[in-house]
N, CA, C and O atoms as a CHARMM CRD file, in Angstrom:
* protein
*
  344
    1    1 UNK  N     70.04400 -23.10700 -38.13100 PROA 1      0.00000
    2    1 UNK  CA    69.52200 -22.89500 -36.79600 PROA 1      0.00000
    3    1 UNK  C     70.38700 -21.85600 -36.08200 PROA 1      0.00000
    4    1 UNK  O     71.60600 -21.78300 -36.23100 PROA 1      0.00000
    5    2 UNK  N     69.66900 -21.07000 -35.30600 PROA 2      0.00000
    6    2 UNK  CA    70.51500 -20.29300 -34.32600 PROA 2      0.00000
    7    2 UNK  C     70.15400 -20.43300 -32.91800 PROA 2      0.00000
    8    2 UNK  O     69.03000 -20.79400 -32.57200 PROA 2      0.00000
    9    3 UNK  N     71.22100 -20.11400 -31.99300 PROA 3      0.00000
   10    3 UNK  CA    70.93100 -20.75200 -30.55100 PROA 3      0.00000
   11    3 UNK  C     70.61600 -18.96000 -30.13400 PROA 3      0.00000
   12    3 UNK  O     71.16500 -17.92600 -30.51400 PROA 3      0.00000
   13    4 UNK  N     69.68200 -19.18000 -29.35900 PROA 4      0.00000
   14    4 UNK  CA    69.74300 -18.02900 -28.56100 PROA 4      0.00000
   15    4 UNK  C     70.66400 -18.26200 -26.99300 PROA 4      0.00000
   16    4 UNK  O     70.53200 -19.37800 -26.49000 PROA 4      0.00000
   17    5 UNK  N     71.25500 -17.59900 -26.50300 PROA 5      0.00000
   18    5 UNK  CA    71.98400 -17.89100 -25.63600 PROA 5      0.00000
   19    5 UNK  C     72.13500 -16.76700 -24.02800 PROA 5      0.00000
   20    5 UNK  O     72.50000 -15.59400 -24.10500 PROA 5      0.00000
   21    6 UNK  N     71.75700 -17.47900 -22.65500 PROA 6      0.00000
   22    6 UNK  CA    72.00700 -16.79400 -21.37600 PROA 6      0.00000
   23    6 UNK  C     73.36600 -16.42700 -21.38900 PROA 6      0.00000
   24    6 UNK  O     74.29300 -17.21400 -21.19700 PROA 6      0.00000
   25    7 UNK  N     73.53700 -14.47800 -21.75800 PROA 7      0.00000
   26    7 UNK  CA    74.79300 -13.94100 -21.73000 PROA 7      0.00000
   27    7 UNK  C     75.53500 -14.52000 -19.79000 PROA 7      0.00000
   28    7 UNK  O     76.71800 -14.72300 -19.51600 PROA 7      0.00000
   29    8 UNK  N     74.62800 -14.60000 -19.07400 PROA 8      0.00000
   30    8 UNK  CA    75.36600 -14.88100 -17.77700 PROA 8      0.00000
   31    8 UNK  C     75.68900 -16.21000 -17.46200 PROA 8      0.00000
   32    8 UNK  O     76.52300 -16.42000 -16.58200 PROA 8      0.00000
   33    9 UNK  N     74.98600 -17.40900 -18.23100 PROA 9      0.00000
   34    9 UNK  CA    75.75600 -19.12800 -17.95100 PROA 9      0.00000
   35    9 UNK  C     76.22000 -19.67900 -18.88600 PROA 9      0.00000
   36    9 UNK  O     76.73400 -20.79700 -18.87000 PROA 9      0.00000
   37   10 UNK  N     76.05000 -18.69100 -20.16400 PROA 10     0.00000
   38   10 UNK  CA    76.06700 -19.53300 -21.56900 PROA 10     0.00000
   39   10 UNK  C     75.13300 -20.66400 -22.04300 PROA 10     0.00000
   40   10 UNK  O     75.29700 -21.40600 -23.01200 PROA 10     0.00000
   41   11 UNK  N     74.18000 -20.64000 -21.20900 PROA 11     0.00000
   42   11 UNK  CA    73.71400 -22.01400 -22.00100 PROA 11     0.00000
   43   11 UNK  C     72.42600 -21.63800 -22.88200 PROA 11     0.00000
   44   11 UNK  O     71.52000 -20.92200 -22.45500 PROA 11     0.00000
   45   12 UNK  N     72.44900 -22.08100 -23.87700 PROA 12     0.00000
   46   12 UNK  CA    70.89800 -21.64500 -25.15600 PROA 12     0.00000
   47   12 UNK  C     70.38300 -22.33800 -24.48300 PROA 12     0.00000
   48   12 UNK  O     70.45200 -23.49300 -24.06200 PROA 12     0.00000
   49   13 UNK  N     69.27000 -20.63100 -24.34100 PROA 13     0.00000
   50   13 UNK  CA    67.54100 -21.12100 -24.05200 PROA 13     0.00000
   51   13 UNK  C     66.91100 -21.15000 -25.15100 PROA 13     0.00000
   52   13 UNK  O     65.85700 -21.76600 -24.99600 PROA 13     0.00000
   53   14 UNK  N     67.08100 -20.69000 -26.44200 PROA 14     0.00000
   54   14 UNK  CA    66.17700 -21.05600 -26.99300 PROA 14     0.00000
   55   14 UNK  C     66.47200 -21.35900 -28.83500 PROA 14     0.00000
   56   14 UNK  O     66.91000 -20.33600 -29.36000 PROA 14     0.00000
   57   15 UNK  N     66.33500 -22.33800 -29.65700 PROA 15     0.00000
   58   15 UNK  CA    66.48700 -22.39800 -30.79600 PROA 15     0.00000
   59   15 UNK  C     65.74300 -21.70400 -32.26300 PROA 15     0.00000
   60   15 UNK  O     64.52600 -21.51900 -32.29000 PROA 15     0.00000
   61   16 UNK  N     66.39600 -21.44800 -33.13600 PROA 16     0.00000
   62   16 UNK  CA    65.31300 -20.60200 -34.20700 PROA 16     0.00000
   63   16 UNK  C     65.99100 -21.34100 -35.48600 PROA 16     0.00000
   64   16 UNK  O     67.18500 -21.52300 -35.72600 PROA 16     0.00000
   65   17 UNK  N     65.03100 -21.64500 -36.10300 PROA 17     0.00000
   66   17 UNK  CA    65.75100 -21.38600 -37.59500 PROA 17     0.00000
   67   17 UNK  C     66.03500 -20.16800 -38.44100 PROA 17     0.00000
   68   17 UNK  O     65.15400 -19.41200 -38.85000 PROA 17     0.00000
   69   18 UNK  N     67.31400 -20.03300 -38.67000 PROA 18     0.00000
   70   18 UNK  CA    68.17200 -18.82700 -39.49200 PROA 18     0.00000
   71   18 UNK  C     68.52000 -19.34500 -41.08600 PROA 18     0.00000
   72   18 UNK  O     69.23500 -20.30800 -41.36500 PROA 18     0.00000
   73   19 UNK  N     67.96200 -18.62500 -41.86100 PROA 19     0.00000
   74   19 UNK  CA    68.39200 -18.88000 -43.25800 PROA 19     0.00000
   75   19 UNK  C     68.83500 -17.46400 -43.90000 PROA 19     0.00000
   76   19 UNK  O     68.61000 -17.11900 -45.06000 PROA 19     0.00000
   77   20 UNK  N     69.48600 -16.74000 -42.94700 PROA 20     0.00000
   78   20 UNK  CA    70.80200 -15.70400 -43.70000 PROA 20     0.00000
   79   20 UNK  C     71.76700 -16.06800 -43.10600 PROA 20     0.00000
   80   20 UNK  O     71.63800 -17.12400 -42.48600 PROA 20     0.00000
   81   21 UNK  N     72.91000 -15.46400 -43.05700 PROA 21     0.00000
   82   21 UNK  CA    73.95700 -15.26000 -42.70000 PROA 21     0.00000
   83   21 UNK  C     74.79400 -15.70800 -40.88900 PROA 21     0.00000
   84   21 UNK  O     74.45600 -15.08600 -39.88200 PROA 21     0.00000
   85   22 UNK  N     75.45900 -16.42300 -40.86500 PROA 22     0.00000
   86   22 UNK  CA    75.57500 -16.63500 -39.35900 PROA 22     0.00000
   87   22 UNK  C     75.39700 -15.42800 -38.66300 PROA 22     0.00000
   88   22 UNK  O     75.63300 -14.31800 -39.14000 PROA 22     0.00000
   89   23 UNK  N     74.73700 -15.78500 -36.88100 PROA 23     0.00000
   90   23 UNK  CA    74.31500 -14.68200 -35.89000 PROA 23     0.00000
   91   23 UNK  C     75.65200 -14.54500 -35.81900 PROA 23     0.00000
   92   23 UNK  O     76.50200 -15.42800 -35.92700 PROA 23     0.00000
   93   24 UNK  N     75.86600 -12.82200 -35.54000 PROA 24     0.00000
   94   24 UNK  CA    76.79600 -12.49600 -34.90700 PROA 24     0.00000
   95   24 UNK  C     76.29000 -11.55400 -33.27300 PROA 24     0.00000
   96   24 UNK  O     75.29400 -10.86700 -33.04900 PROA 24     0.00000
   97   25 UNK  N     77.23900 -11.84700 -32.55700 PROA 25     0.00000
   98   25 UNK  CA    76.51000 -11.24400 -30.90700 PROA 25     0.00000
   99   25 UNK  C     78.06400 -10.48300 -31.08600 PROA 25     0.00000
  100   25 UNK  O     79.13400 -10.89000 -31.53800 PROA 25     0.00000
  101   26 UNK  N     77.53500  -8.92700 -30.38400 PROA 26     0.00000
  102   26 UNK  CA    79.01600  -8.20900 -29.45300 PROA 26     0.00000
  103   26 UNK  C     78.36100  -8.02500 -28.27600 PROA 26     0.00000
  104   26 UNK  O     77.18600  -7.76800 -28.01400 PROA 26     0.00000
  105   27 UNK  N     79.80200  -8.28800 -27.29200 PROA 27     0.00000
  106   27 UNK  CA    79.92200  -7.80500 -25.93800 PROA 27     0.00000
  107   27 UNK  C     80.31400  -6.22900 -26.06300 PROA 27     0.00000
  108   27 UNK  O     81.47000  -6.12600 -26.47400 PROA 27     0.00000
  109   28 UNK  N     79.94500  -5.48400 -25.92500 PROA 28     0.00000
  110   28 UNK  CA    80.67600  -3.68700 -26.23000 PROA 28     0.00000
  111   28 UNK  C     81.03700  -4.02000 -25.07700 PROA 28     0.00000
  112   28 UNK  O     82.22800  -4.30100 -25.21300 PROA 28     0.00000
  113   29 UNK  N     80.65600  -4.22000 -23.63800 PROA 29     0.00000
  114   29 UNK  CA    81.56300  -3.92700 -22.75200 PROA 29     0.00000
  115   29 UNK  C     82.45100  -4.61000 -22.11200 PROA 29     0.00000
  116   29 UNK  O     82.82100  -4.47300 -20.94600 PROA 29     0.00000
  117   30 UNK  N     83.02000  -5.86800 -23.44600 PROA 30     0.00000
  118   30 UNK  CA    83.94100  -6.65800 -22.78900 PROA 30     0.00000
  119   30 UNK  C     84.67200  -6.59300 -24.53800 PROA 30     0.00000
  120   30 UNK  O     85.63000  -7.30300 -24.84100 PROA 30     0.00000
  121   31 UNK  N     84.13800  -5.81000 -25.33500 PROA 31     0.00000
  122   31 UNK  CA    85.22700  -5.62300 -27.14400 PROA 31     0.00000
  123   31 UNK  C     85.36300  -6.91000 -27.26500 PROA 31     0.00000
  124   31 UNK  O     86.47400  -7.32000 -27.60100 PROA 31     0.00000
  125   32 UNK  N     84.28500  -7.86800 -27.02600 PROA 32     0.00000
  126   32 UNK  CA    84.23800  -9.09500 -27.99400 PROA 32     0.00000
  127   32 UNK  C     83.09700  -9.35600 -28.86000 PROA 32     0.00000
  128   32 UNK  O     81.93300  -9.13700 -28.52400 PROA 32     0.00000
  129   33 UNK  N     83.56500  -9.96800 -30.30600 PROA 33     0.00000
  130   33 UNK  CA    82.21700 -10.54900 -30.71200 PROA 33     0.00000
  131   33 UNK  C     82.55700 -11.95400 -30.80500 PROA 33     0.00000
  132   33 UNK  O     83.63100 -12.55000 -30.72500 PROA 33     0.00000
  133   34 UNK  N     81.04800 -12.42400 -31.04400 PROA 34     0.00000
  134   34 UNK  CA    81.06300 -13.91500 -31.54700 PROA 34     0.00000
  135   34 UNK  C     79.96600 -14.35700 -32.13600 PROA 34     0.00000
  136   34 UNK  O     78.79200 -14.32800 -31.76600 PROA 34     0.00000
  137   35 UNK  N     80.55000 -14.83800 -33.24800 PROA 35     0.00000
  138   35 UNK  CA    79.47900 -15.95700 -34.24700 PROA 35     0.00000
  139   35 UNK  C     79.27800 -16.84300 -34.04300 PROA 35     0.00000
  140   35 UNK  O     80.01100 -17.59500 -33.40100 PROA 35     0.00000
  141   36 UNK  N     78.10300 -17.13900 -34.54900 PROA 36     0.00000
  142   36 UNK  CA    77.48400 -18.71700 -34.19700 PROA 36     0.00000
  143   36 UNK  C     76.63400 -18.97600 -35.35800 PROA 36     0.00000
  144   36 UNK  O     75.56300 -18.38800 -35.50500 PROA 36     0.00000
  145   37 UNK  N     77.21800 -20.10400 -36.44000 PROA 37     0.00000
  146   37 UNK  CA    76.75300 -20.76700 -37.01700 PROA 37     0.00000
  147   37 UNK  C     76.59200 -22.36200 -36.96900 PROA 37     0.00000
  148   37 UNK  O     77.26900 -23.07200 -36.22600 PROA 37     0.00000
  149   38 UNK  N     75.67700 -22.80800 -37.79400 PROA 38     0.00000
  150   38 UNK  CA    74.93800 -24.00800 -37.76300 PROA 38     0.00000
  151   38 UNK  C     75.05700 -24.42900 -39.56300 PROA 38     0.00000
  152   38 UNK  O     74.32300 -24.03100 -40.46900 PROA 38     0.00000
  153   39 UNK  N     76.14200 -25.27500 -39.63700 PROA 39     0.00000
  154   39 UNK  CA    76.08800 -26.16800 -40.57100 PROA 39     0.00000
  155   39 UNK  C     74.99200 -27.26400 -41.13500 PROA 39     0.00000
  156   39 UNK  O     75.53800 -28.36600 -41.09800 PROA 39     0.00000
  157   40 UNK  N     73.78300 -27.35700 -41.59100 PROA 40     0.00000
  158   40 UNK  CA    72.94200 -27.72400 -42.00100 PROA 40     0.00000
  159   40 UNK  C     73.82100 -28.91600 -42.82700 PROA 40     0.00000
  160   40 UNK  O     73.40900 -30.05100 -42.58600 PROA 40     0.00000
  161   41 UNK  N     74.46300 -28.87100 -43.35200 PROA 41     0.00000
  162   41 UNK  CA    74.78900 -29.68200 -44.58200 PROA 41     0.00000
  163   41 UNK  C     75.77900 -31.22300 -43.03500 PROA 41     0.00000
  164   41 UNK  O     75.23500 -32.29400 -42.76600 PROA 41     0.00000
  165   42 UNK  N     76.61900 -30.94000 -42.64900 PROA 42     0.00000
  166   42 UNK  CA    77.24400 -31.72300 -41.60200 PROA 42     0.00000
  167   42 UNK  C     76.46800 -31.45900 -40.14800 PROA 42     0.00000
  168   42 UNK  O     76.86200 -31.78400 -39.02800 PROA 42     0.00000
  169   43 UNK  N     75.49400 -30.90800 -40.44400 PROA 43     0.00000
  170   43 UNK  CA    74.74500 -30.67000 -38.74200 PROA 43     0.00000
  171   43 UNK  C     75.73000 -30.61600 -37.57000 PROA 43     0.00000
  172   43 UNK  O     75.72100 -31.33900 -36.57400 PROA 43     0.00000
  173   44 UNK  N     76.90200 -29.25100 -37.98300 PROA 44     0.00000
  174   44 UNK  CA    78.04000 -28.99600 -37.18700 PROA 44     0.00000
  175   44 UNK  C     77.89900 -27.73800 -36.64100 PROA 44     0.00000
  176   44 UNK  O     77.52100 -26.91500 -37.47500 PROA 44     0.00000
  177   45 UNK  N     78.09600 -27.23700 -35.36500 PROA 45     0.00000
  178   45 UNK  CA    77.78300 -26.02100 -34.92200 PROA 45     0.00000
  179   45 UNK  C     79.30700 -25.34200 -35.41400 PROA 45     0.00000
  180   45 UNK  O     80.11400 -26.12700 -35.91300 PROA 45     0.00000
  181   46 UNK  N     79.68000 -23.94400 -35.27600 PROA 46     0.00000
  182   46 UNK  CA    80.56200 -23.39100 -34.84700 PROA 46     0.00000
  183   46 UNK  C     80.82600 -22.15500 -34.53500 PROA 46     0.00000
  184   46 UNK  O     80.38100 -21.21900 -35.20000 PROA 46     0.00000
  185   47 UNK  N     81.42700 -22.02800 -33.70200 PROA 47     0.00000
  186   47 UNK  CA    81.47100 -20.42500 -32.61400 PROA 47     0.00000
  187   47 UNK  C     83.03200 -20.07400 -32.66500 PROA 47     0.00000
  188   47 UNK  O     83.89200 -20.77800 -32.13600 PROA 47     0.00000
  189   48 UNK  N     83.34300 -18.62700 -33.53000 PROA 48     0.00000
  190   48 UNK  CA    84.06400 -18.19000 -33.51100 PROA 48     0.00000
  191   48 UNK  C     84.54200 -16.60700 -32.62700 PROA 48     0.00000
  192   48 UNK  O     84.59600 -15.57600 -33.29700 PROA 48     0.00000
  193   49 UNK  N     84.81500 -16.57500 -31.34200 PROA 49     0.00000
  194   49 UNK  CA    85.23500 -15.33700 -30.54400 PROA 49     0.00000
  195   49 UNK  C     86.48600 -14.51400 -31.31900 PROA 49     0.00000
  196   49 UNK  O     87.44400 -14.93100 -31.97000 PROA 49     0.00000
  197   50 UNK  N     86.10300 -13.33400 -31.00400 PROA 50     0.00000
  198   50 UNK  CA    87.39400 -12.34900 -31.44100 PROA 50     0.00000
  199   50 UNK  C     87.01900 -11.12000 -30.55800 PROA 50     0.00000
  200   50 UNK  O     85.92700 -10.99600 -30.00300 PROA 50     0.00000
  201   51 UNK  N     87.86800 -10.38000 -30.50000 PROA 51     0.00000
  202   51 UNK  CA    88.39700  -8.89500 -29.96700 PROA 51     0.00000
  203   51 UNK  C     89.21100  -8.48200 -29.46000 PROA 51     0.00000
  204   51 UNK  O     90.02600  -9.35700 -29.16600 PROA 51     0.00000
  205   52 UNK  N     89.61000  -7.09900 -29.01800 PROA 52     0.00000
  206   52 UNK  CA    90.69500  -6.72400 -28.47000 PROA 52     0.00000
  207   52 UNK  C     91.58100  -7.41100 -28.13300 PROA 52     0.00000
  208   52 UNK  O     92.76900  -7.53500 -28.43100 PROA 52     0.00000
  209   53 UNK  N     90.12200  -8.37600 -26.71700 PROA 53     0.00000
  210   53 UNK  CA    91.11500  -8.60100 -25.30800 PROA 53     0.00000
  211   53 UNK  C     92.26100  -9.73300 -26.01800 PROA 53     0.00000
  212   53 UNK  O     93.46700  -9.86500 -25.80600 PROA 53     0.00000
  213   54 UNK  N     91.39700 -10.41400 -26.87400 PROA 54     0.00000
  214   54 UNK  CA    92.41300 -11.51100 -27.42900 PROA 54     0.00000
  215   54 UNK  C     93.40800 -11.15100 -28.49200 PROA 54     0.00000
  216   54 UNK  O     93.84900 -12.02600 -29.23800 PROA 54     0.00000
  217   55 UNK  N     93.82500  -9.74200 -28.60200 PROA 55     0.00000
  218   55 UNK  CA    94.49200  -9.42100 -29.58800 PROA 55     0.00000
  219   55 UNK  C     94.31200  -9.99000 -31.36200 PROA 55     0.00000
  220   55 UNK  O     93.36600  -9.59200 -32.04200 PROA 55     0.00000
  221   56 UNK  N     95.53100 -11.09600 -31.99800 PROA 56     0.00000
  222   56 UNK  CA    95.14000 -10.96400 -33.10300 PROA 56     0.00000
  223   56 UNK  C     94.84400 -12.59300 -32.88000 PROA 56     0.00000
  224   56 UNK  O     95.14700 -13.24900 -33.87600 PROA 56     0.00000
  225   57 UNK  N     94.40500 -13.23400 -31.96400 PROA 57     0.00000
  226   57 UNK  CA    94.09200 -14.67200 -31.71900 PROA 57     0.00000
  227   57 UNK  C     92.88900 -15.01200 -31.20500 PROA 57     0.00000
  228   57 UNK  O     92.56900 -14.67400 -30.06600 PROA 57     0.00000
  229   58 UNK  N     91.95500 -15.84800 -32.14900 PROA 58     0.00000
  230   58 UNK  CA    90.54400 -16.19000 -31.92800 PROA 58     0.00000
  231   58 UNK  C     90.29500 -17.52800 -31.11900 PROA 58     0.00000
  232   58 UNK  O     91.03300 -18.51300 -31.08900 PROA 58     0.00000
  233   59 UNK  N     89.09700 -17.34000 -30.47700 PROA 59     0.00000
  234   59 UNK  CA    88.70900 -18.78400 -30.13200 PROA 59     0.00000
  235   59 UNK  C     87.82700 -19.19500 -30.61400 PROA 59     0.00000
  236   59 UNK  O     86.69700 -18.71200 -30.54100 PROA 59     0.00000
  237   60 UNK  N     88.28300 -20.58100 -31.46000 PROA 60     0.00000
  238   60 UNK  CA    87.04100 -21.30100 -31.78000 PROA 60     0.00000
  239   60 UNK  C     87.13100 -22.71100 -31.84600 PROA 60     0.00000
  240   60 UNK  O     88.10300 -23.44900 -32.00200 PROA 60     0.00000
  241   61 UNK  N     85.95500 -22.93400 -31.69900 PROA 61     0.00000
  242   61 UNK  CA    85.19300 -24.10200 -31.56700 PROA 61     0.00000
  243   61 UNK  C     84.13900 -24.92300 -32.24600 PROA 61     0.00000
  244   61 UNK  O     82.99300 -24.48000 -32.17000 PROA 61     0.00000
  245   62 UNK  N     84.34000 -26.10100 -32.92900 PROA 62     0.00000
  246   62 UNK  CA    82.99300 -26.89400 -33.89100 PROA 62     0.00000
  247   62 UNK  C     82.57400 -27.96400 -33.13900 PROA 62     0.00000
  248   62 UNK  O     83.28400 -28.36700 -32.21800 PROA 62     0.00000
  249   63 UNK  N     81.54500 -28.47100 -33.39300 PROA 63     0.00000
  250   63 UNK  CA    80.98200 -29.60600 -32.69900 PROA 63     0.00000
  251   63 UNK  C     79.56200 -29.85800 -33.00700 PROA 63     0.00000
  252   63 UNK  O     79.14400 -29.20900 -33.96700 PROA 63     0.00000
  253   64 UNK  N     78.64800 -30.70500 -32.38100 PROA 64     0.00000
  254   64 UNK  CA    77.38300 -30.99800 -32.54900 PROA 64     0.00000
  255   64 UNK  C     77.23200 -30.90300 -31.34200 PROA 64     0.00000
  256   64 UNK  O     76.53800 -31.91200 -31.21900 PROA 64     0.00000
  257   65 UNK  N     77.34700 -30.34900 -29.91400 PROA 65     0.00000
  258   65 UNK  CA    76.99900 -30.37700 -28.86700 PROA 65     0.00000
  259   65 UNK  C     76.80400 -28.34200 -28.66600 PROA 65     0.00000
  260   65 UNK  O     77.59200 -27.95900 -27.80100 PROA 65     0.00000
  261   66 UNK  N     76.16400 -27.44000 -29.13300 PROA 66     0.00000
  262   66 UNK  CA    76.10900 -26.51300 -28.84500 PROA 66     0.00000
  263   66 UNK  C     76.38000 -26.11400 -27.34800 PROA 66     0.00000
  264   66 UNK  O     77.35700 -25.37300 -27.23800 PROA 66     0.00000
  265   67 UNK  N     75.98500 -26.31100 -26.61200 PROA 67     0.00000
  266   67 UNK  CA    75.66200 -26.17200 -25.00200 PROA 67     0.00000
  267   67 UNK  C     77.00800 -26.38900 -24.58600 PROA 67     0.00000
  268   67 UNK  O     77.37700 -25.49000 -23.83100 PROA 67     0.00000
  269   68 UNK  N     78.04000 -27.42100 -24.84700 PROA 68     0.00000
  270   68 UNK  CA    79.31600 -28.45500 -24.43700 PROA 68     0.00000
  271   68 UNK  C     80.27600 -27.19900 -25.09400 PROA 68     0.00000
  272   68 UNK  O     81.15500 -26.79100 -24.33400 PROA 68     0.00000
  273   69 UNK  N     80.20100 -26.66900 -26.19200 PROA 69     0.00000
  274   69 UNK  CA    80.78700 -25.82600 -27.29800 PROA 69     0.00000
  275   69 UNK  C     80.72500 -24.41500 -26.39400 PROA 69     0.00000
  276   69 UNK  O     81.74400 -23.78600 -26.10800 PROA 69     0.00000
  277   70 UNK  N     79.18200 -23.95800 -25.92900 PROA 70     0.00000
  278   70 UNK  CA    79.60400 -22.47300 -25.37300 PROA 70     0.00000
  279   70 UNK  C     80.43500 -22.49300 -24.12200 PROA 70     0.00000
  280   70 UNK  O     81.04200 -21.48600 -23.75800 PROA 70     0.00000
  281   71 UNK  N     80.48000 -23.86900 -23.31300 PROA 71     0.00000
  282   71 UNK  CA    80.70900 -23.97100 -22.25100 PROA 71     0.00000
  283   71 UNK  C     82.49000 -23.70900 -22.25600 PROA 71     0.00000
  284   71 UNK  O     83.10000 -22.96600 -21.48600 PROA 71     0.00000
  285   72 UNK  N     83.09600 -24.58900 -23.40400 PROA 72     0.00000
  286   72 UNK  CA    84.69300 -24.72400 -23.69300 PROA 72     0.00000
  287   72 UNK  C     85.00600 -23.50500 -24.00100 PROA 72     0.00000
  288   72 UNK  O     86.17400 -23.19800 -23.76300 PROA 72     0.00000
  289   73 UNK  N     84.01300 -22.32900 -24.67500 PROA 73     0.00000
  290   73 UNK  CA    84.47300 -21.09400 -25.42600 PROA 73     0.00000
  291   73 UNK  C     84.51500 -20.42700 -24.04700 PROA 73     0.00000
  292   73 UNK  O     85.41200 -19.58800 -23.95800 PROA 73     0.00000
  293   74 UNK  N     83.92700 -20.55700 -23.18600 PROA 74     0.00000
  294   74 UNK  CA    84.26700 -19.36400 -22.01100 PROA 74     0.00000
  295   74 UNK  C     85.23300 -20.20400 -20.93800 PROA 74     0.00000
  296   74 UNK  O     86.00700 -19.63000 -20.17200 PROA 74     0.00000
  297   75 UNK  N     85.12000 -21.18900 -20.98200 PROA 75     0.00000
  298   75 UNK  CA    86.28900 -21.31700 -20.21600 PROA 75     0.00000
  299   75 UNK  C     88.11600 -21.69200 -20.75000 PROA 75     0.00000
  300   75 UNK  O     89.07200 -22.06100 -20.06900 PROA 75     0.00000
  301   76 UNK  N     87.99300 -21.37800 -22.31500 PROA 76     0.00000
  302   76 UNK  CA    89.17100 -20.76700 -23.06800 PROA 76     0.00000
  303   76 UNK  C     89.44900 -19.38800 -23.12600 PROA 76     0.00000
  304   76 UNK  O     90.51600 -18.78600 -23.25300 PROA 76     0.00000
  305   77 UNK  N     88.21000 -18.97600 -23.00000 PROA 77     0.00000
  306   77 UNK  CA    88.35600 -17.03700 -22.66000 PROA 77     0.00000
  307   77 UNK  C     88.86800 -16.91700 -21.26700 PROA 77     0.00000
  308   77 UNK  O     90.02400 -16.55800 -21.04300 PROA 77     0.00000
  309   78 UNK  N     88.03600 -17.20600 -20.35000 PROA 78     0.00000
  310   78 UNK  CA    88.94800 -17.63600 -18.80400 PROA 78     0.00000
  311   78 UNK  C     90.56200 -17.76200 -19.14900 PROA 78     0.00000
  312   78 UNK  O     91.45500 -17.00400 -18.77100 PROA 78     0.00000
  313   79 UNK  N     90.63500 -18.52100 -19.68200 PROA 79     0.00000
  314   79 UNK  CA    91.91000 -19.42300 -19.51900 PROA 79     0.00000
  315   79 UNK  C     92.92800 -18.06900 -19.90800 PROA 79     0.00000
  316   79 UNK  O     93.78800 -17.54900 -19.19600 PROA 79     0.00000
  317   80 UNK  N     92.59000 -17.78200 -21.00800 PROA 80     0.00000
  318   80 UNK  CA    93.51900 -16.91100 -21.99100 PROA 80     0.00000
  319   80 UNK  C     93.33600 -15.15900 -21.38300 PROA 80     0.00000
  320   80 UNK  O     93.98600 -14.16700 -21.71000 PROA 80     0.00000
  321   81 UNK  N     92.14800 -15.29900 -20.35900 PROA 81     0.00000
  322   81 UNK  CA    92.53600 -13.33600 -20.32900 PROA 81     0.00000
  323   81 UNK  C     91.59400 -13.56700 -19.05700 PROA 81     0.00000
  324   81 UNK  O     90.36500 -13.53100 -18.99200 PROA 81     0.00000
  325   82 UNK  N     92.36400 -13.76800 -18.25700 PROA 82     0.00000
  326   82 UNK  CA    92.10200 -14.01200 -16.60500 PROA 82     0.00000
  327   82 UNK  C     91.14800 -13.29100 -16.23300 PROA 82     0.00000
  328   82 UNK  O     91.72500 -12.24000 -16.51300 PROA 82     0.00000
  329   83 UNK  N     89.99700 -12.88900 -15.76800 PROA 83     0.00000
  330   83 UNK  CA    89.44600 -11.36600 -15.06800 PROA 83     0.00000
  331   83 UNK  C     87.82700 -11.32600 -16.10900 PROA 83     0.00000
  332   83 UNK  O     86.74700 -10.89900 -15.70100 PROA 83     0.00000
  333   84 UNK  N     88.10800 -11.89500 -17.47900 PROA 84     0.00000
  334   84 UNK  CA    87.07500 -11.21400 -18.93500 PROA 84     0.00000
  335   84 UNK  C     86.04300 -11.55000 -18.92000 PROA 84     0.00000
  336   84 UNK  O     85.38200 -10.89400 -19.72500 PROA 84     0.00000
  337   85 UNK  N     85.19300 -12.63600 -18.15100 PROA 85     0.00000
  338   85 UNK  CA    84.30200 -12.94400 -17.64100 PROA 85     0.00000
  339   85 UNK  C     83.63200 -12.84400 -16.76700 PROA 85     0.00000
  340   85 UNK  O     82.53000 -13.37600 -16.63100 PROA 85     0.00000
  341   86 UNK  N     84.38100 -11.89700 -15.76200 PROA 86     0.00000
  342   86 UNK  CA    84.08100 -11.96500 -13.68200 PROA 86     0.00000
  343   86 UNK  C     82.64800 -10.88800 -13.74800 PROA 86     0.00000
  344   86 UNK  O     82.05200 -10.58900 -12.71300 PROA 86     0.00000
């Protein structure tokens, strides 16, 4: 499954089934990307952030609560690079 996701609240509006490769999304104007895969086998989400701003340190996150998951990933981006969200 892949979440489609509101770049401005984070929360997926809408679900798809994906049978390639986890989605990957970039921000170009914030030099982040992030993946989002869906474990079928443990029905486990997980979202891995990277770029610049975070140098050589990622944020990520697993869970079965997608929505709970994008919510912790931006407010660990908050946390870690003050301003990267505003």
């Amino acid at each position: 499954m892949v979440a489609i996701m509101d770049g401005r609240s984070g929360c997926v509006v809408s679900m798809h089934r994906w049978r390639e490769s986890p989605l990957v999304f970039q921000s170009g104007d914030r030099d982040l990307v992030a993946i989002v895969q869906l474990d079928g086998d443990r029905e486990r989400w997980t979202v891995l952030v990277s770029g610049k701003p975070l140098g050589e340190n990622l944020v990520r996150w697993e869970g079965d609560d997608l929505d709970a998951g994008l919510s912790r990933v931006r407010a660990t981006l908050r946390e870690r690079v003050p301003g990267l969200l505003d």
